[in-house]
C-alpha positions in Angstrom: 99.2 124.4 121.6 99.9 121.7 124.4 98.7 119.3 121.7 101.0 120.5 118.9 103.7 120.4 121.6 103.3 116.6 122.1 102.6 116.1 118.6 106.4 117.4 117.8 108.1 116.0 120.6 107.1 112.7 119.8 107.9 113.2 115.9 110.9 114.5 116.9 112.3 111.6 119.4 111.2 109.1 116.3 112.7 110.5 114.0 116.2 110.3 116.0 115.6 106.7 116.3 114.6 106.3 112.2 111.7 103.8 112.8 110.1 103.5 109.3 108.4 99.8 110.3 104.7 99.4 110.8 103.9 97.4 114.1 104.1 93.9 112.5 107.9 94.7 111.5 107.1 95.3 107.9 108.8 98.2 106.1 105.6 101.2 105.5 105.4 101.9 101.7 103.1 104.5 99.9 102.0 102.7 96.6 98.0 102.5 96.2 96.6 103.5 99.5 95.7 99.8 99.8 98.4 99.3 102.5 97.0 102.3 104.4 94.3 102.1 106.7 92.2 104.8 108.0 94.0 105.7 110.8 97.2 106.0 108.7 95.2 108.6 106.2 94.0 110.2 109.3 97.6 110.6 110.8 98.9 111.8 108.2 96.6 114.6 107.6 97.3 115.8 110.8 100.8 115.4 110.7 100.0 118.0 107.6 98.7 120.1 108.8 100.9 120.3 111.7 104.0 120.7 109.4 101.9 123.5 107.3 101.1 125.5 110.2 105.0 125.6 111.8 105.7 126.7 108.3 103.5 129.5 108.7 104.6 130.4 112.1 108.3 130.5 110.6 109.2 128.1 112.5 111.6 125.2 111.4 110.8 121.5 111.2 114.4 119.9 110.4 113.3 116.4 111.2 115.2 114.3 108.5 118.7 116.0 109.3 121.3 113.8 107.8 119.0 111.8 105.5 118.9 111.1 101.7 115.6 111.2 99.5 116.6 109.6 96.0 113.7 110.8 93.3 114.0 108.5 89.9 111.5 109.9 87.5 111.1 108.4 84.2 108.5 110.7 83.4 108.2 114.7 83.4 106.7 116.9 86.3 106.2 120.1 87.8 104.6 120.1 91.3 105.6 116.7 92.2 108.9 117.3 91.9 108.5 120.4 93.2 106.7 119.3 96.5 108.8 116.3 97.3 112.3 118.5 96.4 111.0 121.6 98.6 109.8 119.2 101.4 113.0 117.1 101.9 114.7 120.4 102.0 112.5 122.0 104.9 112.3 118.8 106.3 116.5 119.3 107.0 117.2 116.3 104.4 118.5 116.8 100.9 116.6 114.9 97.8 118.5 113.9 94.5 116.9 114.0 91.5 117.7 111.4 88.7 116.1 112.0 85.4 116.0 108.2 84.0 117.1 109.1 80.6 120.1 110.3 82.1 120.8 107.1 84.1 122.4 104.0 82.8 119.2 102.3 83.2 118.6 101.5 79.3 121.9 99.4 79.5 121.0 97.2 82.6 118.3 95.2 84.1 115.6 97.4 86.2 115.7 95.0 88.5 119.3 94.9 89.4 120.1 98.5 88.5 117.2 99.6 91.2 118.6 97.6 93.8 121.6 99.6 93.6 120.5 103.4 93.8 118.3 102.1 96.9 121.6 101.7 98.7 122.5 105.7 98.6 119.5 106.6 100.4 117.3 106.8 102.6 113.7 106.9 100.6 113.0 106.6 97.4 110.2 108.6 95.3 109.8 107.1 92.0 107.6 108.5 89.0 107.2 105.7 87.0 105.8 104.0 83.8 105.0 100.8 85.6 103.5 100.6 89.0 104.8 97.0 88.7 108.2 98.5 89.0 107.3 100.6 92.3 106.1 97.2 93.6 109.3 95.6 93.0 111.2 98.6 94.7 109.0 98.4 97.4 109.2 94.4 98.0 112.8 94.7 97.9 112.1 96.3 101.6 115.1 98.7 101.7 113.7 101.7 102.0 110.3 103.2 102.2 109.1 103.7 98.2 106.8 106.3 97.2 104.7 105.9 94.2 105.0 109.5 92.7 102.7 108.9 90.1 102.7 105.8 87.7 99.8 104.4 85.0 97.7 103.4 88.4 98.2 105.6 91.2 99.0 108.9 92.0 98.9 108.7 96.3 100.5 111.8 97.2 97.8 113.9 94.6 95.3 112.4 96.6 96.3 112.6 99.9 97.2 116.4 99.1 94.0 116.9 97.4 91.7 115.5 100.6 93.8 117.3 102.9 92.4 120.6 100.6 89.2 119.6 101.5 89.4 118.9 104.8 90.8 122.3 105.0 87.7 124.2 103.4 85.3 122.2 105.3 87.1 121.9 108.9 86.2 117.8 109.2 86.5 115.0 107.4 82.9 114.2 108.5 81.9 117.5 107.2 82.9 116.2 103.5 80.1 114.1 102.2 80.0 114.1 98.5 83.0 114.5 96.1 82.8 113.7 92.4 85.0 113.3 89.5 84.2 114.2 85.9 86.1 113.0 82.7 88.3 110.0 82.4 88.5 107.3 85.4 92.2 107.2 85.5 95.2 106.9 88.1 94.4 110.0 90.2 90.9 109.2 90.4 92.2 105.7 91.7 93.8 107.4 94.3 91.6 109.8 95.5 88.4 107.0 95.5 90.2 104.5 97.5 91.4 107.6 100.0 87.7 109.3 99.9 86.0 105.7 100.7 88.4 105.1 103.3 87.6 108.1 105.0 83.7 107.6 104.6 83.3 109.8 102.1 80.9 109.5 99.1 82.7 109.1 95.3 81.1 109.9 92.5 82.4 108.9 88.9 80.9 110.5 85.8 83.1 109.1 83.6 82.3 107.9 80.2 85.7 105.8 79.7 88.2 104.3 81.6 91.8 104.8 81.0 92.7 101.1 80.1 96.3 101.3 81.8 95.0 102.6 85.1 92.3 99.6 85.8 93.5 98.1 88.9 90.2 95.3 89.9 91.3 94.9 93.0 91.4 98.5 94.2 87.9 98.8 92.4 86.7 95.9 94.2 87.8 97.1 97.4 86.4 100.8 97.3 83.2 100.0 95.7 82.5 96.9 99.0 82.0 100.3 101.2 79.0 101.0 99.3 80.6 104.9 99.0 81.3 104.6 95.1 78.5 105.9 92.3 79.0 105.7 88.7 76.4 107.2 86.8 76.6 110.3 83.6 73.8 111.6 85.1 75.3 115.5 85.7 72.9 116.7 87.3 72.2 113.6 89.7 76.0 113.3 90.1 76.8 117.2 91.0 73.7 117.3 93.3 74.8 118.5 96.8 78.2 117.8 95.9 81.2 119.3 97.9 83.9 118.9 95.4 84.1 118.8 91.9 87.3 117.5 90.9 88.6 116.7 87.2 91.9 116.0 85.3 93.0 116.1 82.0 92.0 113.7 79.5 95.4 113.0 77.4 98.0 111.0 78.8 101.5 112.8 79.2 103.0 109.7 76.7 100.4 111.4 73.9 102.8 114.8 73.7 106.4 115.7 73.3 107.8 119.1 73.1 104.2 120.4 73.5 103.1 118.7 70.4 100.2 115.6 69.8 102.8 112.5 68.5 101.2 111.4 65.5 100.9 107.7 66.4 99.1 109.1 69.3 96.9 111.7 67.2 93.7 109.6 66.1 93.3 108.9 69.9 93.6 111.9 70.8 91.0 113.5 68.6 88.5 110.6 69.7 88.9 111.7 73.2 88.1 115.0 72.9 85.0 114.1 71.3 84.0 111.6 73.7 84.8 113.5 76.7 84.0 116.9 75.9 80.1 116.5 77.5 82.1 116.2 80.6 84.1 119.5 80.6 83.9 120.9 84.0 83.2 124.8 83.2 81.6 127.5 85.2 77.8 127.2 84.1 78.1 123.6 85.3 78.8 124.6 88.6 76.7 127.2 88.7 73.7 125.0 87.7 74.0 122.0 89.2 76.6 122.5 92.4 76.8 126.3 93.1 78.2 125.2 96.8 80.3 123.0 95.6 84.7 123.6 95.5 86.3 123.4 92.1 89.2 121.0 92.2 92.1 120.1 89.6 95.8 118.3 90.3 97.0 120.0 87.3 98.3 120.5 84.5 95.2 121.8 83.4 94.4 122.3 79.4 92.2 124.7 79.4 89.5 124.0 77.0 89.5 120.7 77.3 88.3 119.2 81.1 88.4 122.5 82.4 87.5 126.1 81.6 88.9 129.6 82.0 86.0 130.6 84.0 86.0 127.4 86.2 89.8 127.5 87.0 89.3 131.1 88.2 85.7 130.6 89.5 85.2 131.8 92.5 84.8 128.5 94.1 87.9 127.5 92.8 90.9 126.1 95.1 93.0 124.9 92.8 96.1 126.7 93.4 95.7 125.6 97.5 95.2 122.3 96.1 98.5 122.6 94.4 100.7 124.2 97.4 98.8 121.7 99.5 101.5 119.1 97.8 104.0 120.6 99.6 102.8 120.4 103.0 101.2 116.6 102.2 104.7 115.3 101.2 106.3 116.6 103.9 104.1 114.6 106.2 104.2 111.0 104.3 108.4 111.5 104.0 108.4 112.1 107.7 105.4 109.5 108.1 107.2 106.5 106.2 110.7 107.3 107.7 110.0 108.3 111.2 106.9 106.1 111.9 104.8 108.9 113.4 
């Protein structure tokens, strides 16, 4: 208790003074989890789980009072918007949420239009198409820019997703193994560079890339830890495994109004077919990992990378994984803005 006391005391006094500078004067940014180090994953996990368990006590944690989160999302979502919406709100702040195709975006240049909605805010969460556009945001050094999900990353997913773990297994140091099935893609960018970072074991059985989300450097950077596998080798990979995690195998641009585009159709078809060895169902688990958690950031299509009878296994968390969002943004908002 004396410990949680400090912990909000000190948040608290920061976030009076609105520090959002890391210690060499540089503004913090969550983009790749490049520009985090350990510590920073570390602290804000704790800071997470901190913020979960006030909320859970009933207890109020208005720490961005007075402050503006802008969220310009050029693609669709559910929890992310959700999470970062439902966050700023406990959090004391109020977000606005900007639906590009509602914006006047198509009739200017990105690059000066951006610069503009940066000054009405405070933060600024961006879902976007191009994580070259986050960058740009982010160099403009303004305010703190979140990458909410683009072609390469996905940060908060992962940061949510380990602090599921650590949750389930009570230490980081308790999670050894986690692997990934299907399609090496944005999330599983994200949640390898975090996992490696944190010492913890990444395995990829993934068949195919996703050729939009290869990022060499990142690659380069988590497999020098020596903590990255690739193999298809199911059983191999899944042996003593503590997470199982997958994702869907279609890229959001493939549907609109619930339908396949045609012009996307052919590659969708080949996917399935490629991928479907790699479906993450119940009698996998129970084979090859019966110990292990079943993980997925959602949407999930069932039938495809996941099952019916793995999504409600009963090793599934995927619904804490989900409301874990919540808590996890609330924690890198008041992270990036307050300098916790």
């Amino acid at each position: 208790k004396k410990r949680l006391f400090r912990c909000i005391t000190r948040l608290w006094g920061l976030c009076l003074s609105a520090v959002s500078m890391k210690s060499d004067g540089t503004m913090r940014h969550l983009i790749s989890l490049r520009e985090q180090s350990r510590e920073d994953l570390l602290a804000i996990l704790q800071l997470a789980r901190m913020l979960k368990a006030k909320r859970m006590a009933g207890q109020p944690s208005e720490y961005l009072s007075q402050k503006t989160l802008i969220m310009l999302f050029q693609k669709t979502s559910t929890r992310t918007r959700l999470s970062f919406e439902t966050a700023m709100t406990e959090l004391g702040g109020h977000a606005i949420f900007l639906d590009a195709r509602t914006t006047q975006f198509a009739l200017t240049d990105f690059k000066t239009e951006i610069q503009a909605i940066m000054r009405f805010g405070h933060l600024l969460v961006f879902r976007a198409r191009r994580s070259a556009d986050v960058a740009f945001a982010a160099s403009c050094n303004r305010i703190p820019v979140i990458d909410a999900c683009s072609e390469k990353y996905h940060p908060a997913q992962a940061l949510g997703d380990v602090l599921t773990m650590l949750e389930y297994s009570g230490s980081i140091h308790r999670i050894k193994k986690v692997a990934w099935l299907g399609i090496e893609n944005n999330v599983s960018n994200s949640l390898m560079l975090a996992c490696v970072k944190l010492g913890i074991s990444f395995v990829l059985v993934s068949p195919e890339v996703d050729p939009e989300s290869v990022d060499r450097e990142l690659t380069v950077e988590a497999e020098a830890t020596g903590l990255v596998i690739r193999t298809l080798d199911m059983a191999y990979a899944l042996h003593n495994a503590d997470y199982v995690h997958t994702d869907t195998w279609m890229n959001m641009e493939f549907f609109e109004d619930g339908h396949v585009k045609e012009e996307w159709r052919e590659e969708y078809e080949r996917r399935k077919k490629v991928f479907q060895p790699f479906q993450l169902n119940a009698a996998l688990i129970d084979a090859y990992a019966p110990h292990a958690r079943i993980m997925h950031c959602m949407p999930c299509h069932v039938g495809y990378e996941i099952t019916h009878d793995a999504l409600y296994h009963p090793r599934s968390i995927i619904f804490d994984q989900a409301e874990n969002r919540l808590h996890v943004q609330k924690a890198i908002l008041a992270w990036l803005l307050c300098g916790y």
